[in-house]
GUVO-42504 format. One record per residue (C-alpha): residue in three letters; y, x, z. Coordinates in steps of 0.25 Angstrom, whole numbers, plus 5000, padded with zeros to 4 digits. Each point is the difference from the previous one (the first is absolute). Example, Ala and Ser with C-alpha at 12.3 -4.5 7.8 and 13.67 -1.06 7.14 Angstrom:
! GUVO-42504
ALA498250495031SER501450064998
//
This chain:
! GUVO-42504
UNK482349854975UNK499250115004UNK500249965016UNK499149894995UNK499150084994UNK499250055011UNK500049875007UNK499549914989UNK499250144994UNK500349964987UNK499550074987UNK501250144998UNK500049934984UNK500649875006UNK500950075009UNK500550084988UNK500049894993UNK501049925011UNK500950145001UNK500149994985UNK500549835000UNK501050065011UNK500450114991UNK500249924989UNK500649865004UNK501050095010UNK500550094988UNK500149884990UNK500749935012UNK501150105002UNK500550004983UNK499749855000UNK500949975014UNK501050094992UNK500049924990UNK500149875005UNK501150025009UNK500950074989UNK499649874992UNK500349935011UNK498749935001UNK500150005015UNK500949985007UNK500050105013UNK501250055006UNK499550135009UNK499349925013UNK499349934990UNK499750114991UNK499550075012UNK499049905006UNK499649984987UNK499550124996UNK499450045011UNK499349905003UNK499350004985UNK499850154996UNK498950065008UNK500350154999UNK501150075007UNK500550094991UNK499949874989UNK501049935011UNK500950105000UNK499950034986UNK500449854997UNK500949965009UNK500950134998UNK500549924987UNK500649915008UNK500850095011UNK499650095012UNK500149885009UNK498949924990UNK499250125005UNK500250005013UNK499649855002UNK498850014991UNK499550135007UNK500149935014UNK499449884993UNK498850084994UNK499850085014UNK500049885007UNK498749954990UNK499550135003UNK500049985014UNK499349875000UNK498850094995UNK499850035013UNK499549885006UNK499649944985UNK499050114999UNK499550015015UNK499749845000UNK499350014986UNK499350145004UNK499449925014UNK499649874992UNK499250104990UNK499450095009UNK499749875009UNK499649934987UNK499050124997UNK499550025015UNK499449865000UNK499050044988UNK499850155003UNK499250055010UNK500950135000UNK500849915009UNK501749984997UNK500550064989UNK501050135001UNK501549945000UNK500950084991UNK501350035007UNK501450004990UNK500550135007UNK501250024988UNK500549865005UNK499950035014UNK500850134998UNK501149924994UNK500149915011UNK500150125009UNK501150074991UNK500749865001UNK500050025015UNK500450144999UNK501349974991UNK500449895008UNK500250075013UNK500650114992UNK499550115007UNK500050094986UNK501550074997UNK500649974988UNK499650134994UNK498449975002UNK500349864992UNK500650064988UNK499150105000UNK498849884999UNK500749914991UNK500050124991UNK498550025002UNK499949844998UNK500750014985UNK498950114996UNK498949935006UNK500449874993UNK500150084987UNK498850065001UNK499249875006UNK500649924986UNK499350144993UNK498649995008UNK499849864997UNK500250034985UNK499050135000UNK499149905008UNK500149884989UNK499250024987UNK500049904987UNK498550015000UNK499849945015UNK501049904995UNK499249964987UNK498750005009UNK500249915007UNK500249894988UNK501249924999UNK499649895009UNK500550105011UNK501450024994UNK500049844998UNK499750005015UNK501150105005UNK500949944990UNK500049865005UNK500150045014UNK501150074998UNK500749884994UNK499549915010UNK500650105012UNK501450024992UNK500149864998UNK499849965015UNK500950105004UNK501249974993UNK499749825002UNK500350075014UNK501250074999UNK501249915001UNK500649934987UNK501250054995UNK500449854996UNK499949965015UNK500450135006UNK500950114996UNK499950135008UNK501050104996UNK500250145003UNK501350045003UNK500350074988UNK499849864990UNK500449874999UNK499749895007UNK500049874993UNK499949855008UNK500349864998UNK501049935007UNK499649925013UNK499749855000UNK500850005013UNK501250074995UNK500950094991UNK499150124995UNK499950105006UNK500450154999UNK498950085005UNK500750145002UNK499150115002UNK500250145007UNK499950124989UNK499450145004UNK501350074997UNK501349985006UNK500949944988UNK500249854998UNK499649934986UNK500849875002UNK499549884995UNK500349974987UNK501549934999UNK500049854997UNK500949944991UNK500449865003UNK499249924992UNK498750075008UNK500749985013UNK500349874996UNK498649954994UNK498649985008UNK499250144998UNK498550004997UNK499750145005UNK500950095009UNK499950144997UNK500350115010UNK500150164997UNK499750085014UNK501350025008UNK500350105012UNK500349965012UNK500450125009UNK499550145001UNK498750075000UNK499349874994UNK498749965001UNK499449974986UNK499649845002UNK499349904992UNK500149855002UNK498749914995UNK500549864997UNK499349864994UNK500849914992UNK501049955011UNK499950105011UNK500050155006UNK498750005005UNK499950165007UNK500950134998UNK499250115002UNK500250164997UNK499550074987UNK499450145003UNK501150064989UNK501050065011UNK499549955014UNK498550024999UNK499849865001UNK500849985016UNK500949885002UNK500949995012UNK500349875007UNK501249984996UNK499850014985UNK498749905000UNK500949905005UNK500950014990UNK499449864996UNK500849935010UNK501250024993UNK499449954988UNK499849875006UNK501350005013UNK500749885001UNK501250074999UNK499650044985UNK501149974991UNK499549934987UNK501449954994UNK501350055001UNK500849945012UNK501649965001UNK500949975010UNK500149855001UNK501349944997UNK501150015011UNK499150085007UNK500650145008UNK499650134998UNK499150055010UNK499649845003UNK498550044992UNK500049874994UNK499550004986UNK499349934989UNK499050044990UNK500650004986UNK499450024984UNK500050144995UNK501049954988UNK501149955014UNK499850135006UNK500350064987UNK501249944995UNK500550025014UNK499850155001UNK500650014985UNK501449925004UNK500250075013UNK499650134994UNK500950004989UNK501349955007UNK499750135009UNK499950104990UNK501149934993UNK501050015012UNK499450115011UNK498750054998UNK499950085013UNK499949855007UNK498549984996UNK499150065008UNK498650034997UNK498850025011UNK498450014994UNK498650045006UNK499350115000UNK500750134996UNK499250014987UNK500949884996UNK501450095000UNK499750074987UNK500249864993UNK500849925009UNK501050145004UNK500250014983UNK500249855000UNK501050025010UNK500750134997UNK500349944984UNK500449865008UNK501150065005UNK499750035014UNK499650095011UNK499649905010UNK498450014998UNK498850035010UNK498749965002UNK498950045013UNK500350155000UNK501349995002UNK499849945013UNK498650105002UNK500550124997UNK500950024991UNK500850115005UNK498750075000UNK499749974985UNK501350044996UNK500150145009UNK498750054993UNK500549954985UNK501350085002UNK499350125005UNK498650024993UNK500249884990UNK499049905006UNK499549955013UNK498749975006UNK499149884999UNK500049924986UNK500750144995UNK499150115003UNK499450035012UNK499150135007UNK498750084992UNK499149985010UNK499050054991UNK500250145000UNK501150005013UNK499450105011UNK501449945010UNK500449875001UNK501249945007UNK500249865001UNK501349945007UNK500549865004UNK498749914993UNK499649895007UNK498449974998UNK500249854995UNK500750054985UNK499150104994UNK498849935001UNK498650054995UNK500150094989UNK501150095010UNK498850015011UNK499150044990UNK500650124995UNK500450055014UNK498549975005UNK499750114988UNK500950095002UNK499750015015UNK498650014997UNK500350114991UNK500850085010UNK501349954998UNK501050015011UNK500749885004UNK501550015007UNK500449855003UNK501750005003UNK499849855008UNK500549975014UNK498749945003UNK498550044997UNK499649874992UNK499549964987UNK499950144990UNK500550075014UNK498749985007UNK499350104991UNK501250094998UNK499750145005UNK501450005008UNK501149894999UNK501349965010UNK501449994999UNK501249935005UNK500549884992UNK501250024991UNK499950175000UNK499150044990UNK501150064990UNK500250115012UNK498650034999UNK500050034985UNK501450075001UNK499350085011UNK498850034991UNK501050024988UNK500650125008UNK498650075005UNK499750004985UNK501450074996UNK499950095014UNK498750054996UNK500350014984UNK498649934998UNK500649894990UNK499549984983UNK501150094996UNK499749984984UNK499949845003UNK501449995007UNK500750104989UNK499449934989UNK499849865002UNK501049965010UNK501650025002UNK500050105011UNK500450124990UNK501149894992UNK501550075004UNK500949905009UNK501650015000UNK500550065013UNK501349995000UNK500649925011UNK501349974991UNK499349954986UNK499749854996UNK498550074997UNK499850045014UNK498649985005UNK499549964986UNK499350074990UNK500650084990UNK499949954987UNK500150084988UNK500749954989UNK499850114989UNK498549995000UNK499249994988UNK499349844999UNK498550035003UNK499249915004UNK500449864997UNK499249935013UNK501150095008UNK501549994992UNK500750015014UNK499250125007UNK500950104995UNK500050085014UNK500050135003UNK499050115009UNK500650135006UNK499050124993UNK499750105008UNK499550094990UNK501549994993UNK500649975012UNK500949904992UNK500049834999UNK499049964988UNK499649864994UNK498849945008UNK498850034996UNK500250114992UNK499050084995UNK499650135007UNK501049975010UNK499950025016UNK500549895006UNK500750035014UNK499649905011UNK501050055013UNK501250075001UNK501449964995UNK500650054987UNK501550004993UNK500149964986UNK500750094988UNK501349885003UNK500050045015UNK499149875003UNK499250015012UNK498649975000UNK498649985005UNK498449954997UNK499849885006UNK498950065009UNK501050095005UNK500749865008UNK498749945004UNK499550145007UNK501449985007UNK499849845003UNK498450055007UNK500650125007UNK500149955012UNK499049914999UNK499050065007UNK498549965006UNK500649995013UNK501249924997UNK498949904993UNK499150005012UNK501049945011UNK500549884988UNK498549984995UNK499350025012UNK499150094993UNK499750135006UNK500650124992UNK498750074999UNK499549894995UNK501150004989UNK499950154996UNK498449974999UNK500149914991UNK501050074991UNK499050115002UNK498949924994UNK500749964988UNK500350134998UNK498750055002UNK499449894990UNK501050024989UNK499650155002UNK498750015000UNK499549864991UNK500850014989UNK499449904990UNK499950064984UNK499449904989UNK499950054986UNK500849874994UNK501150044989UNK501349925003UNK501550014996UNK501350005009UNK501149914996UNK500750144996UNK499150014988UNK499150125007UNK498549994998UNK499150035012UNK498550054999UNK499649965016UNK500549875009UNK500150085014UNK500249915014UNK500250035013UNK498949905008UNK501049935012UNK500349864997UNK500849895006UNK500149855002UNK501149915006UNK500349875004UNK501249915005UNK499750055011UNK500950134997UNK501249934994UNK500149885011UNK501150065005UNK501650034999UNK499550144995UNK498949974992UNK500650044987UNK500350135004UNK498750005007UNK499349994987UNK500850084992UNK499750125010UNK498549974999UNK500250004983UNK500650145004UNK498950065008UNK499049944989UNK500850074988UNK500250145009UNK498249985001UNK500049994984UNK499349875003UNK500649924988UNK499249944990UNK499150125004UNK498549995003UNK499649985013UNK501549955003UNK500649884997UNK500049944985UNK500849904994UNK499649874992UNK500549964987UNK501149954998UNK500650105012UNK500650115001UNK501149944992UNK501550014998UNK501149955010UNK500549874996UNK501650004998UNK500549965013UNK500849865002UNK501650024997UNK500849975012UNK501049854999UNK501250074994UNK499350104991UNK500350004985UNK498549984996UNK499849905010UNK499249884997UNK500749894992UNK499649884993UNK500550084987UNK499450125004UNK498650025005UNK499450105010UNK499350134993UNK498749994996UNK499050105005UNK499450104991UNK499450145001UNK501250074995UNK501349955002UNK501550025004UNK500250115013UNK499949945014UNK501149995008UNK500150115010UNK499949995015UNK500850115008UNK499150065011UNK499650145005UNK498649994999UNK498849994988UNK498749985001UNK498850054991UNK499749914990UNK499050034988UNK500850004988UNK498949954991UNK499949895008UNK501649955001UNK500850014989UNK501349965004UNK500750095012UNK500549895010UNK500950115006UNK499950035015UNK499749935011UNK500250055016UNK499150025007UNK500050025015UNK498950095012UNK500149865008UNK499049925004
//
């Protein structure tokens, strides 16, 4: 309004009088929009919502105002949209500012008039050109989005200071009327343009998404990718659904590997027409492979029906016909209950997606039978199951690096085509933000390429950790409070070569019942301030972390840490460096760095939380080295230990479920599932006795002998699944 004011040199009361319609119908606009959509008056999902309001509010900080009902990416959307109606300014106002001046030349003998120049819009074009060659650091950003919050405020307070009832009631209600039907006129033209909800859905990735079945076929599930990394399923079908034509088909967003994208597919009545990326997670970048998820919707190899093996046909022959759901039904029913009724272990299970075993693994499990897997088994599933018997989750779907607040970085073994955008994006900021970035990868591609150091030779990475494991203990430079605490390196282990019990953890049988969560975890710690055995966890106590110890009955003991100092001893920087191909300089750096972070960046937040002992916590404290892996690690005969000896490294750093380490996701870190019995145990599986359940607190695991333990947090494990050996081999 008042970049037009010196063009067309209107009277200040008009334009007063203009600010004041704006002022008004943008403030009523933001409670009415409210209230419409809450009555569900219109029908908006954000993208809608966005362009919508955007393009129909003129103020900024109205914009904002409104469509911060809706969500932050409603705002984000309607920002760019009113910015981009702020930026047509320029040429609107430069081609009406000519026409006049030319308009006004012709009858004047002064000549052409004076052309006034919108200077506000042409800084914001030059801002826009300036952000989006990001030449400012991240710092400079904050700091002017923080300046852009108060001049937003203080732009809504200056129009209202600058608005008077009088200047409203002088200019007669013939104005009001005016303003008030052109504001209708623009609002109902802007939404006749947005697209119908009846002949197009757009749905974000955390709603439903409703279509009609195709003319051409069977209707369709549309399944959607979700911002975080857990599976909603769709909605079971009882026979009688699977059995009838379906008006609609509705879908609840599904993940399909880790570090997602946050997707959105639009769709009319009888097809997927786009799938484009929401700004919730990725900012609003899709990679190739994700927007061509739209050929699998419509492959020629999309299976519609349930297919059988013809009759007289041979397994392996791949020579089926499409059946009725109620014939696939009846089938599975008979078959499945003349196994379960004779041998259950003869049924064999194999899925999807790994966010599918928590179902079809408990379907399984109370089947009677141990033979399930699904794609992780054949990913990397010694990987998975080396980090839950260690730190009580593993990487990916189940928790993954705080890049946020991490000043060291380590990733190892990930291949550039699985992590997709969101992965990129947060390594992009932490680079930018000073980060350092140490890729273990036998080649310098993908993440690598912008990694401040990588290399090593295929298959030896667990030497390298066990290398870094034993510069931490050399140098003593390890979270001793984190390991003491939170892990079993201080638990006492039976050291007597002639007992049953040698190698395992000493249980103690006389202690009181305490927490219910851990009915088994009856161990002992050696106090050094007694110098005697007491229950775990004791208070006031001193637990002892190395030496060996001799109980009151003559037992010899020792701290679990004690055995893994002696499995590391000899596992020196220059024993690594001729396995890894890593110079050991190069090694003893980089334990020198993680020392020198976890030093000299510890992390304190004033967040109150509670252990799983019961003991309250005023501070969250961190120590800023994270890490992420990959298959890459565990695709080989030692990967599990591989793995394990990274979880030990992380756990001696204090990293877990710390800030600026590595956090898990709900439902991780959980408890280890009882393990399958052998053939010719009494508890095996039978059909008249089914396989244990899995619960957060059960009977005590079996125990493995070995010689070796590694740290694991005991809040996040609450079953010891006794010792596994560990080896300084590559």
């Amino acid at each position: 309004m008042l970049a037009f004011e010196s063009t067309l040199q209107s009277k200040p009361h008009k334009s007063a009088m203009a600010v004041g319609s704006v002022v008004l119908f943008g403030t009523l606009s933001i409670f009415l929009y409210l209230l419409a959509l809450n009555a569900g008056w219109l029908h908006l999902d954000t993208l809608g919502a966005g362009l919508f309001f955007g393009g129909t509010i003129h103020e900024v900080a109205q914009v904002v105002g409104a469509a911060s009902n809706v969500s932050p990416e409603a705002t984000h959307i309607a920002t760019i949209v009113k910015m981009t109606r702020v930026m047509l300014l320029v040429p609107v106002l430069l081609v009406i500012g000519f026409w006049i001046s030319r308009a006004r030349g012709e009858g004047s003998a002064q000549g052409k008039g004076k052309i006034a120049v919108p200077w506000f819009a042409l800084g914001f074009l030059a801002l826009v050109v300036v952000n989006s060659l990001h030449v400012l650091p991240d710092v400079a950003t904050t700091t002017i989005n923080t300046l852009d919050t108060f001049a937003l405020t203080m732009a809504m307070t200056a129009l209202g200071m600058e608005t008077r009832i009088a200047q409203i009631r002088e200019a007669g209600p013939r104005a009001i009327a005016t303003g008030a039907i052109l504001v209708c006129c623009m609002r109902g033209s802007s939404a006749a343009a947005l697209p119908s909800p009846s002949a197009s859905n757009v749905c974000s990735a955390d709603r439903y998404l409703e279509v009609s079945p195709s003319r051409e076929g069977p209707p369709r599930a549309i399944t959607l990718q979700k911002e975080h990394s857990w599976n909603t399923a769709l909605a079971p079908r009882t026979r009688s659904s699977m059995s009838r034509p379906r008006h609609a088909t509705r879908a609840r967003a599904a993940a399909a590997s880790a570090y997602i994208c946050a997707t959105a597919k639009s769709a009319t009545s009888t097809a997927i027409r786009t799938i484009r990326s929401t700004q919730s997670r990725n900012q609003g970048v899709i990679c190739a492979k994700g927007a061509s998820g739209i050929m699998k919707q419509y492959s020629p190899a999309r299976l519609t029906q349930p297919l059988m093996r013809k009759k007289g046909a041979l397994r392996g022959e791949a020579q089926f016909e499409p059946v009725s759901w109620d014939v696939a039904l009846d089938t599975l029913e008979k078959r499945l209950a003349h196994l379960r009724a004779t041998d259950p272990k003869k049924f064999a299970l194999f899925t999807g997606r790994d966010q599918m075993q928590a179902l079809t693994g408990l379907f399984a499990k109370n089947f009677g039978t141990p033979n399930y897997a699904a794609h992780g088994d054949f990913c990397s599933a010694n990987m998975a199951a080396g980090m839950i018997y260690t730190i009580g989750g593993p990487f990916w779907e189940c928790g993954g690096p705080d890049l946020d607040q991490a000043k060291l970085f380590f990733m190892i073994g990930t291949a550039e085509d699985h992590h997709s955008n969101p992965l990129k994006i947060a390594i992009s900021k932490f680079k930018r933000a000073g980060g350092r970035f140490i890729a273990i990868n036998p080649v310098r591609t993908g993440y690598a390429a912008i990694a401040d150091e990588w290399g090593v030779r295929p298959g030896t990475d667990g030497a390298l950790f066990m290398a870094l494991i034993h510069e931490l203990i050399a140098a003593d430079a390890w979270d001793h409070e984190f390991v003491a605490r939170y892990t079993n390196a201080a638990e006492l282990l039976d050291m007597n070569e002639a007992s049953d019990t040698f190698g395992l953890f000493l249980r103690n049988g006389d202690a009181p019942e305490g927490n219910a969560l851990f009915p088994q975890n009856h161990l002992w710690w050696w106090d050094t301030k007694t110098n005697r055995a007491v229950a775990h966890h004791t208070d006031d106590a001193e637990p002892a972390l190395d030496g060996r110890y001799t109980l009151e009955d003559g037992t010899p003991v020792a701290p679990s840490f004690a055995l893994l100092r002696e499995q590391v001893a000899t596992c020196t920087a220059q024993w690594a460096a001729e396995i890894t191909g890593i110079p050991a300089a190069t090694i003893k750096r980089l334990a020198a760095e993680m020392i020198q972070v976890s030093r000299d960046h510890k992390i304190t937040l004033p967040i109150e939380w509670t252990d799983a002992w019961g003991r309250k916590h005023a501070t969250v404290t961190g120590n800023p080295i994270a890490f992420h892996a990959m298959r890459g690690l565990a695709a080989h005969s030692n990967g599990f230990q591989s793995i394990r000896a990274l979880a030990v490294l992380m756990s001696m750093l204090g990293t877990i479920d710390r800030p600026g380490g590595f956090r898990h996701k709900s439902p991780f870190p959980r408890a280890l599932p009882p393990s399958a019995k052998p053939p010719n145990h009494p508890d095996r599986a039978s059909p008249t006795h089914r396989f244990p359940r899995v619960r957060s607190a059960g009977p005590p695991r079996p125990r493995i002998c070995s010689s070796m333990t590694t740290a694991r947090p005991r809040a996040s494990t609450r079953h010891s699944p006794g010792n596994i050996r560990s080896r300084c081999t590559a």
